[in-house]
Each structure stands twice: as C-alpha cells, then as structure tokens.
N, C-alpha and C positions, 0 to 999 in steps of 0.2 A: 504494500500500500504506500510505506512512503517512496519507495522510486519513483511508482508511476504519478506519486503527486508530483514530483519537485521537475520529472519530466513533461506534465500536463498544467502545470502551472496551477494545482488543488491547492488548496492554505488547507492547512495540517492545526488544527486549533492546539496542540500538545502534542507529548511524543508518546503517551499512555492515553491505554482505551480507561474512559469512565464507565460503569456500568451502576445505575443507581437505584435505589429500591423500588423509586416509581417507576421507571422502566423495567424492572423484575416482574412486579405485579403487573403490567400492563402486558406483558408476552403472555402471564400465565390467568388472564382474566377470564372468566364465564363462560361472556357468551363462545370464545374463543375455545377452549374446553367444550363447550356441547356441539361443536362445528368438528371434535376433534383434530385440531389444528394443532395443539400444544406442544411444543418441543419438551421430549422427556428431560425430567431433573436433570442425570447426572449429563447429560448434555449440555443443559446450560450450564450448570460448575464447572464444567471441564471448557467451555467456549475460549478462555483469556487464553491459553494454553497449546489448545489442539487448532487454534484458526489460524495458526503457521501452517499446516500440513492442506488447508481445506481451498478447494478451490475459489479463484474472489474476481468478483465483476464490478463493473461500474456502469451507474444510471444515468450518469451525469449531475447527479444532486448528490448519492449514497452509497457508498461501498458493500458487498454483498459478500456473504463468506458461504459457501455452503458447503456440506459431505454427500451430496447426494442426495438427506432424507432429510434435513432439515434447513432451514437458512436463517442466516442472522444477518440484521441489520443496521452499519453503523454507520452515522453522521461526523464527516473528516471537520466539523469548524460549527458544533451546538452552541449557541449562548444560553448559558443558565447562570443561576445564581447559590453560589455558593460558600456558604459562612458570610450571607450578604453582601458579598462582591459579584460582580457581573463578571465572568471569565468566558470565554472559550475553550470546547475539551475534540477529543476523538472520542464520540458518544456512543454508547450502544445505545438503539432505538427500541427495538423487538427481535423477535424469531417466532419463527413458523414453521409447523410441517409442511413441506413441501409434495403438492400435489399434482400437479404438471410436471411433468417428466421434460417437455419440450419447451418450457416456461424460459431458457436461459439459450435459446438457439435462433430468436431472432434477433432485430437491428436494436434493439432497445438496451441491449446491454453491450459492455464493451469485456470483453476475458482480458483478465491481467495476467 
C-alpha cells in the first residue's frame, strides 16, 4: 500500500493502520449478521497481521485487502478525532464476507 501510494500520489494519513471500536462494531452489526455477511472473529484479530500476505486493490477512494472469502476495508487519509485533536490515520473502515466471486475482475478496481 504505501509504494503504490507514494507512486500514485495517495496521502498516506500515518504509517499505522487504526482500527477503532466503532469500526469493530460496525463490520460486526445486525443487520449485517442476519444478511450473513460477517467476517468471522478470528479473522478480524488476525487482519493487522495477515493483510501482508492478502491480496489489495484500489477504488480510487479505498484500499481493499482480501483472502479470497473475506474483505476489509481501509481508508489511506480518515479524519477523526482523537483524544480531541483532529488527526488523520490509515483507517480500517469495515469487512465483509465476500460474495461475488467476480466482484474484483472489473474496471472498478485497480490490483496492486
């Protein structure tokens, strides 16, 4: 992710992915769950880790990490707020089980 930033001219908000409890709970919400969409547990604990090894696309907003059966979502320059400073991070957004098999084989994403 950061090559193809610094070769694509991406602003990189940090050089660490945040990942926050409200974006925790929002990948693993409800209605999300009764759609069975949910990326299992040990899948998301393991994300910071194993999304060296996973393959990563670009939407032109979002970087996408996937293993095949799942994907995660992360924004290269979020503003949030935190300990009441306004910063910028490399944010995790969400994840998802991945349902489309051919979801990453059109023009919409770019493989890194």
């Amino acid at each position: 992710m950061l090559q193809f930033a610094q070769i694509n001219n991406v602003t990189l908000g940090s050089d660490d992915l945040y990942m926050s409890a409200k974006q925790l709970r929002h990948c693993m919400r409800p209605s999300k769950n009764a759609k069975g969409l949910v990326v299992a547990e040990a899948d998301l604990i393991g994300f910071p880790k194993n999304r060296f090894f996973m393959d990563l696309y670009y939407d032109g907003e979002c970087f996408i990490y996937t293993d095949g059966h799942s994907k995660f979502i992360v924004h290269p320059n979020y503003k949030m707020k935190i300990s009441r400073e306004v910063v910028q991070q490399v944010n995790f957004i969400t994840a998802t089980r991945r349902t489309d098999i051919k979801e990453f084989n059109g023009k919409r994403y770019i493989k890194i």
